[in-house]
C-alpha positions in Angstrom: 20.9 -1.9 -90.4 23.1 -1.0 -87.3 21.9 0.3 -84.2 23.3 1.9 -81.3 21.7 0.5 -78.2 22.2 1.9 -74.5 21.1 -0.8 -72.4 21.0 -1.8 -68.9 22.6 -5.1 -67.7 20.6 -7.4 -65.4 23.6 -6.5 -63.1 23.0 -3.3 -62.7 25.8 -2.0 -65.8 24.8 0.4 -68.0 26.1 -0.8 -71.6 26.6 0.9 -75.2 26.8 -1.6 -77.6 25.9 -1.9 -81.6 23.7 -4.5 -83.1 22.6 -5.5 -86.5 18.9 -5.9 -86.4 15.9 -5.4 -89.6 14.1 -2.3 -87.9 14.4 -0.8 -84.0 11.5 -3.2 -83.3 13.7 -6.0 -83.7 16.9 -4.9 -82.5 14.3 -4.2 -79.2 12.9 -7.2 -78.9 16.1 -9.0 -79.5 17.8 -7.2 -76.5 14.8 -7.8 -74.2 14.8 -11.1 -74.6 18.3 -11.6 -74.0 17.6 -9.9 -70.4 18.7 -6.5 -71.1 16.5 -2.7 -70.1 17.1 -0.9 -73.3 17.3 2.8 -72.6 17.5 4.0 -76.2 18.2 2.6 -79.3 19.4 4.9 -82.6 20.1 4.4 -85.7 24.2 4.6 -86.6 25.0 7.9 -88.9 25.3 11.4 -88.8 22.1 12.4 -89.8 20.0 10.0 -87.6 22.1 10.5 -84.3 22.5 14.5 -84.2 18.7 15.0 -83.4 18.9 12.2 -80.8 22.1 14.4 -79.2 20.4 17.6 -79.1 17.6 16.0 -77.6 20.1 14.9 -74.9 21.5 17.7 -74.5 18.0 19.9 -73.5 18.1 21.1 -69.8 15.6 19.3 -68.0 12.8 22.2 -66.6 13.2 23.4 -63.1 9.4 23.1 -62.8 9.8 19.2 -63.5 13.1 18.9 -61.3 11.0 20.5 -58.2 7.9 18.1 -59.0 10.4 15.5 -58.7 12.5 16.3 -55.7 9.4 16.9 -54.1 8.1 13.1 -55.1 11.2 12.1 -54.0 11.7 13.7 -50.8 8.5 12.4 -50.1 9.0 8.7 -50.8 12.6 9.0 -48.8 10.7 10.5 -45.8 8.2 7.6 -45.8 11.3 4.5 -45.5 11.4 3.7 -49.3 14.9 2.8 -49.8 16.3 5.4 -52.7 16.4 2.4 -56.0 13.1 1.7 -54.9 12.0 5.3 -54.8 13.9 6.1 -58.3 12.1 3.3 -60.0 8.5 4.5 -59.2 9.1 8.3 -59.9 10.6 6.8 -63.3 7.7 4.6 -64.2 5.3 7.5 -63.4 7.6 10.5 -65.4 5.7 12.1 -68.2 8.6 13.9 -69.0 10.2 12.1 -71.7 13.6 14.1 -71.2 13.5 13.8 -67.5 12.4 10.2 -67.9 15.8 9.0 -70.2 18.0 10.6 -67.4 16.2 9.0 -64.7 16.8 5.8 -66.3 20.4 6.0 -67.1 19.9 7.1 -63.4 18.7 4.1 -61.6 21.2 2.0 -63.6 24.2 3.8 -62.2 22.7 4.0 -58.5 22.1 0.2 -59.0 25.6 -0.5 -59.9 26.7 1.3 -57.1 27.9 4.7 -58.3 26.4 7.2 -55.5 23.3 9.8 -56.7 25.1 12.7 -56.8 27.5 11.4 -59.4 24.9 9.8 -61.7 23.6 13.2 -61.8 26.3 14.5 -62.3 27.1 12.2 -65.7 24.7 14.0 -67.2 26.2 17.6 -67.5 24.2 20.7 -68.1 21.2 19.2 -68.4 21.1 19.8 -64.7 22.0 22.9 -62.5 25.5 22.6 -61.0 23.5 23.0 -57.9 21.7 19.8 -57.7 24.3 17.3 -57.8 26.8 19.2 -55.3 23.3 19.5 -53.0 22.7 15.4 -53.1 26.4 15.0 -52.5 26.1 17.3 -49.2 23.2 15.1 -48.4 24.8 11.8 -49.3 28.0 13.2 -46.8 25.9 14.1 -44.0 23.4 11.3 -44.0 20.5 13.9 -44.2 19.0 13.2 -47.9 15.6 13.5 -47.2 16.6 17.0 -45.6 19.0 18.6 -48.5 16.4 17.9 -51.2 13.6 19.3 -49.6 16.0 22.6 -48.7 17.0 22.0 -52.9 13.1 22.0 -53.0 12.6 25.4 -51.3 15.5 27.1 -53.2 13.3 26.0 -56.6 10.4 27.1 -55.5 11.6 31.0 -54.6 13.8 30.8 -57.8 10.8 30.0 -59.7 8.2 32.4 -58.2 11.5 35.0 -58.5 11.2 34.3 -62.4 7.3 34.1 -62.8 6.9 37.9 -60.9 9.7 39.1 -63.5 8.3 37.9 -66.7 4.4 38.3 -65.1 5.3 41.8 -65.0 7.0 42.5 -68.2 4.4 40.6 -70.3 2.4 44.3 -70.6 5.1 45.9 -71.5 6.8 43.5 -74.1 3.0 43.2 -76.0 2.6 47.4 -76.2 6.0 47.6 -77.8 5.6 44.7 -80.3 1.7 46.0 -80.9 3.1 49.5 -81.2 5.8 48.3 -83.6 3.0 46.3 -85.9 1.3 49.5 -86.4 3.6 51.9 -87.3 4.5 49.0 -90.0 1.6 48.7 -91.1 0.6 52.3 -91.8 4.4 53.0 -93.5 4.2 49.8 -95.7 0.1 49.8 -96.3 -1.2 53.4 -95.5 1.2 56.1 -96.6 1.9 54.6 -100.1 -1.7 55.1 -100.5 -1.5 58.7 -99.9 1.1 59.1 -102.3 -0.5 57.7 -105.2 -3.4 60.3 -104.0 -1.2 63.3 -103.8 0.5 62.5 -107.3 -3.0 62.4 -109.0 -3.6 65.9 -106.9 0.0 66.9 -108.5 0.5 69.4 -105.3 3.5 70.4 -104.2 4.8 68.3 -100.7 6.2 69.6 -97.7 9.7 68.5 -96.9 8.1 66.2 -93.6 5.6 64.3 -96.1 8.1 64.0 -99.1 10.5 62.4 -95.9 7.9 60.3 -94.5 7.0 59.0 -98.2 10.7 58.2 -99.1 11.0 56.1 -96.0 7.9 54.5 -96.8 8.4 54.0 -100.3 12.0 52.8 -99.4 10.3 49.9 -96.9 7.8 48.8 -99.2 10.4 47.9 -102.1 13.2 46.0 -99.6 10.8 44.6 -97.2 11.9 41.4 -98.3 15.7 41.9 -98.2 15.4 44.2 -95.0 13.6 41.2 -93.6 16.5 38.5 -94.5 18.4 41.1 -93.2 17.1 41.4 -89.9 16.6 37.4 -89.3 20.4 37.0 -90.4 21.4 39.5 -88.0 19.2 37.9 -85.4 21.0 34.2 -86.5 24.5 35.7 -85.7 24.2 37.5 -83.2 22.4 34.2 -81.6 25.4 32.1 -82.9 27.9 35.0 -81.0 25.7 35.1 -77.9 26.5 31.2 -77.3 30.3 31.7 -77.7 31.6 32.6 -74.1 33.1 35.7 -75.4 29.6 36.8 -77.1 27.7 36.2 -73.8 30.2 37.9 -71.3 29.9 41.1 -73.7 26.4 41.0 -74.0 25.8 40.1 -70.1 27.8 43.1 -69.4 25.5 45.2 -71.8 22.4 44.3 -70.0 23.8 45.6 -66.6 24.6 49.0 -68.5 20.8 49.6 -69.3 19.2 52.2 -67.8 16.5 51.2 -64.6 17.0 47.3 -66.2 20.7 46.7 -65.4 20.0 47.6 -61.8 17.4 44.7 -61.6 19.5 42.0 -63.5 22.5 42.8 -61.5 20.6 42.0 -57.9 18.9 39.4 -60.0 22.5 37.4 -60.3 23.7 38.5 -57.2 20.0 36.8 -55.0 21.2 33.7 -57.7 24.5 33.5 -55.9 23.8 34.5 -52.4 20.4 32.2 -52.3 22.9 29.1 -54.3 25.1 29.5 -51.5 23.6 29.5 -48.9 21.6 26.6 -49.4 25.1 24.3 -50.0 26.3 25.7 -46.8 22.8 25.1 -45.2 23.5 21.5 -46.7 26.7 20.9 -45.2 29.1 21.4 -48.0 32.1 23.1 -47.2 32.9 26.9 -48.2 35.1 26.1 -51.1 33.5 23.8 -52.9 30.2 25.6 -51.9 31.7 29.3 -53.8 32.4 27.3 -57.2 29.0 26.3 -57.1 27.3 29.3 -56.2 29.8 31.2 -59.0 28.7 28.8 -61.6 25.5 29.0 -60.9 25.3 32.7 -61.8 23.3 32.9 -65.1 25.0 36.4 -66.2 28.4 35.5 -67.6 29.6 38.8 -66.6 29.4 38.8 -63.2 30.4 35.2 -62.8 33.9 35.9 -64.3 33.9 38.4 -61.5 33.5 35.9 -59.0 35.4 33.6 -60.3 38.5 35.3 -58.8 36.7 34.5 -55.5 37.2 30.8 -55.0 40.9 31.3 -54.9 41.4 33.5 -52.9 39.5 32.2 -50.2 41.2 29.0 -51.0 44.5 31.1 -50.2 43.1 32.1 -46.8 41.4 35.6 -47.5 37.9 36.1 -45.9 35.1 35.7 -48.0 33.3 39.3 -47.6 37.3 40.8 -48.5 37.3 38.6 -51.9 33.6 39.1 -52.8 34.7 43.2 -52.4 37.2 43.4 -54.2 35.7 41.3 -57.1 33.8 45.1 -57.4 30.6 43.7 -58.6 29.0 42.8 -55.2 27.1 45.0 -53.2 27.9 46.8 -50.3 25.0 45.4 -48.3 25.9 41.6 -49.1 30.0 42.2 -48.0 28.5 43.6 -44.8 26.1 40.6 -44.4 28.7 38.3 -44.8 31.3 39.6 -42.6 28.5 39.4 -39.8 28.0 36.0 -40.9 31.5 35.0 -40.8 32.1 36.7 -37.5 28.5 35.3 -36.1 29.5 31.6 -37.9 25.7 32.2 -39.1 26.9 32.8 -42.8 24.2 31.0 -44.7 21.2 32.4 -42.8 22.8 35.8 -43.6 23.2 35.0 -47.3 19.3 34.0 -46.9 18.6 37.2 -45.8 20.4 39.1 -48.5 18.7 37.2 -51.4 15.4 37.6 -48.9 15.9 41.5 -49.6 16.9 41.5 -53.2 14.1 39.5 -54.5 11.5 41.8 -52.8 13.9 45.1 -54.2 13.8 43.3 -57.7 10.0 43.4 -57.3 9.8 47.2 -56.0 11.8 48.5 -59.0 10.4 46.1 -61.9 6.9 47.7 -60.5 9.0 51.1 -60.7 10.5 50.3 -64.0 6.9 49.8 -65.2 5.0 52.8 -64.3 7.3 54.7 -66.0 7.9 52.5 -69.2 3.8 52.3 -70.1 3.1 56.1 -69.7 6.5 56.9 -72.3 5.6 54.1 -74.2 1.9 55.9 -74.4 3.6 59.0 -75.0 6.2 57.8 -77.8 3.4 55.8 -80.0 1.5 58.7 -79.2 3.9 60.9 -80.7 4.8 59.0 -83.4 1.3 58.4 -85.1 0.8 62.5 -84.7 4.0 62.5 -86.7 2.3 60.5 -89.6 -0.8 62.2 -89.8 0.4 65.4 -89.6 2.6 64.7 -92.6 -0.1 63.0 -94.4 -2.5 65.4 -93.9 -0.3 68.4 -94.2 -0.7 69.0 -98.0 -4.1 68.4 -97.8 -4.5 71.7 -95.4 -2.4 73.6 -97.8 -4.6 73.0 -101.0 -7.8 73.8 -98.7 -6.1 76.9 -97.5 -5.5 77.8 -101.5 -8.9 77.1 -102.1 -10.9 79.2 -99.9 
């Protein structure tokens, strides 16, 4: 059988080469015998090597990346010498993704390529932010100093995230709870009622005939409604990962009410906070704005800002380009002319994300006590609906009776 083997040369080389071998035991043993560090070895063919891609292709966790800029931050400030420092954090990762890379790593470094650009070779699976912040290291002679300010910018992106999902978990389990049971009374319930009512052969009011055609109707193309709804959910995945799809729907969730407000100062602290650390860094403005603009996680609003780079590159001040991009608010163009007038422009972009992180917060905790109490009210509402339907007929035969 033929394998594909990435290896590392005892020179420091990092080598792709194919070898015939009886099982990837062999074909492993072989090459570390003959002095190489295999990486990974694969069988050759379509169906063996696309799992092996995606699994390259998986971003590596920020939690993981801050665990190990923190290690390594660590090991730098103590006089390890940077190979020596990659090869124990390697031996000790867990993380099998975060392991490969820092392999494919240590080869590069030890042939000579700098840190930033090994990183680099390995695309997406890192934030654009990373490698531009070890090059501003590597420029200045201050490593030790950028990771552990790469370390801090993880740490309040991180506890940014946790407070945001922390605080929607409530809500997201009431609506999906609240969902399960008006399912299960219109697909289990109210058919039950029906067979009642025809034995009873009474005459229905035109809400419970309603509410029995639309539970009859969900308990015959359940199935299809369901293939239905997971094809749906399958395109509109596929679209969403098209740049097209995801500009559209990034510019959708800024339109929702009380939500769109949050997720736009949500991007905008993500590009203020991205910047201000590769300025803080030493990287200059340029190079530090198509960082910061590809670092924005709403497609939306970063091909906003993308308009940005240029013209600063044409000679027009920063806070004048980030206004007229129109999506930037008018608190951060002020901040930043200060800054550029004050030549204090990252601490002022510090600030800005400073203030948007804590108005996220206030208006999520906003955003909440009102959702739960109309959420209360609408499940409230809608179960009233069913049982005053259901039990509807059942007044009018009492009231004939008596």
């Amino acid at each position: 059988m033929e394998f594909l083997c990435r290896v590392g040369a005892p020179d420091g080389r990092v080598l792709e080469e194919v070898r015939l071998a009886r099982d990837e035991r062999t074909a492993r043993n072989e090459l570390e015998r003959a002095g190489y560090r295999v990486f990974e070895i694969r069988r050759r063919g379509l169906r063996l090597s696309l799992p092996s891609l995606r699994r390259r292709r998986r971003a590596i966790p920020l939690r993981e990346l801050q665990f190990f800029n923190q290690e390594l931050a660590g090991l730098l400030r103590a006089g390890l010498p940077l190979l020596q420092g990659l090869q124990m954090l390697t031996e000790r990762q867990r993380n099998l993704d975060l392991r490969e890379v820092l392999e494919d790593v240590q080869g590069r470094v030890r042939s000579g390529q700098e840190l930033s650009d090994a990183f680099r070779s390995h695309g997406d699976r890192f934030p654009p932010l990373f490698a531009s912040t070890l090059q501003a290291g590597e420029r200045s002679g201050e490593l030790e100093q950028v990771i552990r300010r790469f370390v801090r910018y993880l740490r309040l992106v991180l506890d940014v995230r946790k407070r945001v999902v922390s605080a929607l978990i409530y809500p997201a389990l009431l609506v999906l709870l609240s969902a399960a049971m008006i399912a299960v009374m219109m697909v289990v319930v109210i058919p039950r009622f029906e067979v009642f009512y025809n034995a009873m052969a009474v005459d229905l009011p035109a809400l419970t005939r309603a509410i029995l055609a639309v539970s009859l109707f969900l308990q015959r193309y359940a199935m299809f409604l369901g293939a239905g709804l997971v094809a749906a959910l399958v395109a509109g995945r596929y679209w969403s990962r098209t740049e097209p799809g995801r500009r559209q729907l990034d510019a959708i969730k800024l339109r929702l009410p009380l939500a769109g407000a949050i997720l736009h100062r949500f991007s905008i602290s993500e590009f203020c906070r991205s910047l201000a650390t590769l300025l803080a860094g030493g990287l200059p403005l340029i190079s530090s704005l198509q960082v910061a603009t590809s670092s924005v996680s709403n497609a939306y609003l970063r091909a906003k800002l993308d308009p940005v780079v240029g013209k600063v590159r044409e000679g027009q001040s920063l806070h004048s380009a980030l206004e007229e991009s129109g999506v930037v608010p008018d608190l951060t163009i002020d901040m930043v002319k200060v800054g550029e007038a004050t030549g204090a422009l990252d601490e002022m972009l510090s600030n800005v994300s400073d203030f948007f992180d804590e108005e996220i917060e206030t208006r999520i905790q906003r955003l909440l006590s009102l959702v739960e109490p109309l959420m209360l009210v609408f499940m409230g509402l809608i179960v009233s609906l069913l049982l005053i339907a259901m039990y509807l007929p059942l007044f009018s035969v009492l009231g004939k009776l008596q």
